[in-house]
Structure formats: structure tokens, C-alpha cells
FITI-670608 format. One record per residue (C-alpha): x, y, z; residue in three letters; residue number from 0. Coordinates in steps of 0.05 Angstrom, whole numbers, plus 5000, padded with zeros to 4 digits. Layout:
<rec><c1>X</c1><c2>Y</c2><c3>Z</c3><aa>ala</aa><i>NUM</i></rec>
...
This chain:
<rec><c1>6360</c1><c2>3469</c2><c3>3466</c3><aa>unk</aa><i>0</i></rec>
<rec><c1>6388</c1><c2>3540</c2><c3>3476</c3><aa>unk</aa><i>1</i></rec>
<rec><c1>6423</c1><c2>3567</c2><c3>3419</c3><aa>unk</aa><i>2</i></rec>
<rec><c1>6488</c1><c2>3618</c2><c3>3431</c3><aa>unk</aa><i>3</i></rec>
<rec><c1>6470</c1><c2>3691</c2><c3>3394</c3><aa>unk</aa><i>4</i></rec>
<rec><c1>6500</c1><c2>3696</c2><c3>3333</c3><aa>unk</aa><i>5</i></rec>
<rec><c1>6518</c1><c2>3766</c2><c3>3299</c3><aa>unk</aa><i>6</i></rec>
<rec><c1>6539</c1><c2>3766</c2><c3>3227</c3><aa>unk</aa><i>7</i></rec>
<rec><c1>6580</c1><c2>3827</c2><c3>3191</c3><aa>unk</aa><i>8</i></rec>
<rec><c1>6545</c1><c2>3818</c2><c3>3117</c3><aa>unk</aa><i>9</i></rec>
<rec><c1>6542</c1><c2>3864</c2><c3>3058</c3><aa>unk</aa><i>10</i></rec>
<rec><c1>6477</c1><c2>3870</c2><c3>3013</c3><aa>unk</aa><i>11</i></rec>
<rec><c1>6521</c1><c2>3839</c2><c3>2952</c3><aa>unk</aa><i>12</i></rec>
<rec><c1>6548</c1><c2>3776</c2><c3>2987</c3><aa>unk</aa><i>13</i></rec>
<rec><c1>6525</c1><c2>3707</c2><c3>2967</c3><aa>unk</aa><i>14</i></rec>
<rec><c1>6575</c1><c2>3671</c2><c3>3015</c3><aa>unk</aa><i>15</i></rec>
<rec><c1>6535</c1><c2>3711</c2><c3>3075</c3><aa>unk</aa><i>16</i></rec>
<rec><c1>6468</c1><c2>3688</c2><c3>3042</c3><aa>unk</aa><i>17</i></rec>
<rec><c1>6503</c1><c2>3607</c2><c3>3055</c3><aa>unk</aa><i>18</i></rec>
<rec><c1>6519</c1><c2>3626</c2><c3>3129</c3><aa>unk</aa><i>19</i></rec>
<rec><c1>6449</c1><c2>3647</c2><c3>3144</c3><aa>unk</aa><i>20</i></rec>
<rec><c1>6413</c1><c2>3583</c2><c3>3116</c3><aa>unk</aa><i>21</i></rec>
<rec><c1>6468</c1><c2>3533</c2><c3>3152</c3><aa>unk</aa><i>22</i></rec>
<rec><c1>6451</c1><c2>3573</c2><c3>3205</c3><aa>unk</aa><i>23</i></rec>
<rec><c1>6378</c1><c2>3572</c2><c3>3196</c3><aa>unk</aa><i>24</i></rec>
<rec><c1>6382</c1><c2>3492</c2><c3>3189</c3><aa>unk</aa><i>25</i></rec>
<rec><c1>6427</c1><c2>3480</c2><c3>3250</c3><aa>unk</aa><i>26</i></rec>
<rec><c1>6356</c1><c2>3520</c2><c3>3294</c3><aa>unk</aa><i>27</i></rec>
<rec><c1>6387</c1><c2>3590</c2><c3>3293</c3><aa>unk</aa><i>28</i></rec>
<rec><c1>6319</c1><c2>3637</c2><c3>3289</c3><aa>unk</aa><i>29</i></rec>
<rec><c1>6357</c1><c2>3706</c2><c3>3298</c3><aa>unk</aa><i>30</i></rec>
<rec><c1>6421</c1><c2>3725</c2><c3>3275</c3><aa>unk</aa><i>31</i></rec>
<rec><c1>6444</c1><c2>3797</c2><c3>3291</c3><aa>unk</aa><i>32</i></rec>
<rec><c1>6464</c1><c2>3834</c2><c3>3223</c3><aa>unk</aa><i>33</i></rec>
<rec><c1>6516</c1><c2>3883</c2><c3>3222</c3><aa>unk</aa><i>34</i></rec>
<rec><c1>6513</c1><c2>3916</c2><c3>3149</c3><aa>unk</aa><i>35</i></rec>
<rec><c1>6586</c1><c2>3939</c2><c3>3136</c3><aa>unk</aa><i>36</i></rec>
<rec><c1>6559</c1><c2>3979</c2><c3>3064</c3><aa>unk</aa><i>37</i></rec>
<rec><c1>6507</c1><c2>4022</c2><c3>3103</c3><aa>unk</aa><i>38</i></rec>
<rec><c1>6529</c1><c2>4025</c2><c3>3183</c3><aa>unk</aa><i>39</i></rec>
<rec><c1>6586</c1><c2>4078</c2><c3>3182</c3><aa>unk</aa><i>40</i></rec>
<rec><c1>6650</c1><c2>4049</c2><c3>3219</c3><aa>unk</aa><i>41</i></rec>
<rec><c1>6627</c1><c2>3972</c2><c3>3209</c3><aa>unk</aa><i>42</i></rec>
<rec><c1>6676</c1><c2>3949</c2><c3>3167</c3><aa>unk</aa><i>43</i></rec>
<rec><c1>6732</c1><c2>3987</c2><c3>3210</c3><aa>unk</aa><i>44</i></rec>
<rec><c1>6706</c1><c2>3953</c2><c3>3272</c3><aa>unk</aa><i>45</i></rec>
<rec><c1>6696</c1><c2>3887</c2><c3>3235</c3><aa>unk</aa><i>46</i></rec>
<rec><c1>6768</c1><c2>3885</c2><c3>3212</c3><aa>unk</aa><i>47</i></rec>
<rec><c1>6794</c1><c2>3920</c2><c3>3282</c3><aa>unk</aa><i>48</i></rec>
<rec><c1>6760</c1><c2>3849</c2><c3>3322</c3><aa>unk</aa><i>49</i></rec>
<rec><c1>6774</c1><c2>3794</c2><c3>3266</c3><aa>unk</aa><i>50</i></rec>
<rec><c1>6839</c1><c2>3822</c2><c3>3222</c3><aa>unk</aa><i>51</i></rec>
<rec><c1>6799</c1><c2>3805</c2><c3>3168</c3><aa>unk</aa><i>52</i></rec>
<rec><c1>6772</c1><c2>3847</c2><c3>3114</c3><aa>unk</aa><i>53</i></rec>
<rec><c1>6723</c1><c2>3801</c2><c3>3082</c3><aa>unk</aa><i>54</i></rec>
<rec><c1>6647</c1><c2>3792</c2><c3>3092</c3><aa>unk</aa><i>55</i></rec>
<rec><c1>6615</c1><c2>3757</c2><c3>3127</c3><aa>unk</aa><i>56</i></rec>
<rec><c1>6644</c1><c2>3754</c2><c3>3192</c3><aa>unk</aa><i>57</i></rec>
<rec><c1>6615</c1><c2>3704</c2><c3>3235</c3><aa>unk</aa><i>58</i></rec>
<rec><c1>6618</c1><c2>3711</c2><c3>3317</c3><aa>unk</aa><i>59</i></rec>
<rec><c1>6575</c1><c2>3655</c2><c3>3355</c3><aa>unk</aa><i>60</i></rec>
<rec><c1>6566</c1><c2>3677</c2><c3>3425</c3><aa>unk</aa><i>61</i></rec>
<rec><c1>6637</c1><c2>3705</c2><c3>3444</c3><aa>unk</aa><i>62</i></rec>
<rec><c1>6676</c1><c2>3656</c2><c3>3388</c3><aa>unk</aa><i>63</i></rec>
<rec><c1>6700</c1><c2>3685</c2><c3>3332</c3><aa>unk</aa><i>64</i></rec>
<rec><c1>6683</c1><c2>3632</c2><c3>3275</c3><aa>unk</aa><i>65</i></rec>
<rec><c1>6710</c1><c2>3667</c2><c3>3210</c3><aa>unk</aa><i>66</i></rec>
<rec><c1>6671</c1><c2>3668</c2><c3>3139</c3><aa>unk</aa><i>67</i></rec>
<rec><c1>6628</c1><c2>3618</c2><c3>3105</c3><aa>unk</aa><i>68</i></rec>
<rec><c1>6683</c1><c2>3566</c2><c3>3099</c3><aa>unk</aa><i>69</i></rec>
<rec><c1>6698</c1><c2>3570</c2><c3>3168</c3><aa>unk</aa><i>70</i></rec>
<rec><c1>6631</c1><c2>3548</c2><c3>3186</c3><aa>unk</aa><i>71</i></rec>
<rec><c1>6620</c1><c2>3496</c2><c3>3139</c3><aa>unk</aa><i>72</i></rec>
<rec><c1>6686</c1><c2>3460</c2><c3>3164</c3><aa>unk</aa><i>73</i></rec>
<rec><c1>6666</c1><c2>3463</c2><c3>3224</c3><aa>unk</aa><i>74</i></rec>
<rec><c1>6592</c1><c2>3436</c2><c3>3206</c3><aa>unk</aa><i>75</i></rec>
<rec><c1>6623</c1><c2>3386</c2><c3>3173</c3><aa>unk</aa><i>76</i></rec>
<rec><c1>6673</c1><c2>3362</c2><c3>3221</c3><aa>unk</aa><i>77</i></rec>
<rec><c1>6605</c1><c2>3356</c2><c3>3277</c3><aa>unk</aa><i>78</i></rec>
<rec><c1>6638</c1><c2>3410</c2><c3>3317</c3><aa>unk</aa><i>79</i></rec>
<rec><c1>6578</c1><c2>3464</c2><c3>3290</c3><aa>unk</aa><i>80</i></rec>
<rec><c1>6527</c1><c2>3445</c2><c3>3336</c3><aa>unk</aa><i>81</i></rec>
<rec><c1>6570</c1><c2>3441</c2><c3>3396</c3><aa>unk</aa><i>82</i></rec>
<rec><c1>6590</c1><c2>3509</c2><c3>3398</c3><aa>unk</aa><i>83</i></rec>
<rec><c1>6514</c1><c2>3530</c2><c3>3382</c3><aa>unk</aa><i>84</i></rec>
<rec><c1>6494</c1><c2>3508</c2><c3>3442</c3><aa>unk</aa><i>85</i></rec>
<rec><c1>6553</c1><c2>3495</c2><c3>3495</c3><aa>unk</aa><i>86</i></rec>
């Protein structure tokens, strides 16, 4: 089964992005695109200009906005996860 890209705004410090890449990894994800908003100059100001948020990570699947690590577990937890993965 196809899975949507996925492209993560993480930090090198950031356990909670660490979380979002294993669920990820479990639920078949094999490439996640990394955007490093302590090293890529203008990350964090484009993160926060496309999510209001100022928090890493930042989780998009395909075009979806998910949120942070909490976002994505609810949603793995409520079944909805591997819907959006692959719809």
C-alpha cells in the first residue's frame, strides 16, 4: 500500500520528534522528509508562518497538517492514522 510523503520540522534536541519518527516507522513510513529548524536558516519562520505553531516537531502528511507528537498519537489511537497514510 502507498504511503502519503511525510515531512517533519525536528530539532537535533527533541525527544517528542524522535516518538513521531518510530510511530511513523511502525505504521510502514520508510522516508520522512526532515526539515532541521536549528541548522536550515528561515525553518522555524516558515514552520511557524504554515502551522501558527512554534513547537517542534511539526508533522505534515501529504498536504494535512497533523500537528506535534500528540497529535499523531491521537490520531493513531483513535484508527484514523493509517487512513490518512494512505488515502
Amino acid at each position: 500500500m502507498p504511503v502519503k510523503p511525510v515531512k517533519m520540522y525536528t530539532s537535533a534536541v527533541c525527544p517528542y520528534c524522535n516518538m513521531a519518527k518510530a510511530l511513523l516507522k511502525q505504521k510502514g513510513v520508510s522516508a520522512i522528509e526532515e526539515i532541521r529548524v536549528d541548522t536550515a536558516a528561515g525553518a522555524r519562520d516558515t514552520m511557524i508562518g504554515l502551522t501558527g505553531r512554534r513547537t517542534v516537531p511539526q508533522i505534515f502528511i501529504g498536504e494535512t497538517h497533523v500537528g506535534g507528537f500528540d497529535d499523531l498519537n491521537a490520531l493513531n489511537r483513535a484508527g484514523k492514522l493509517d487512513a490518512l497514510l494512505t488515502d
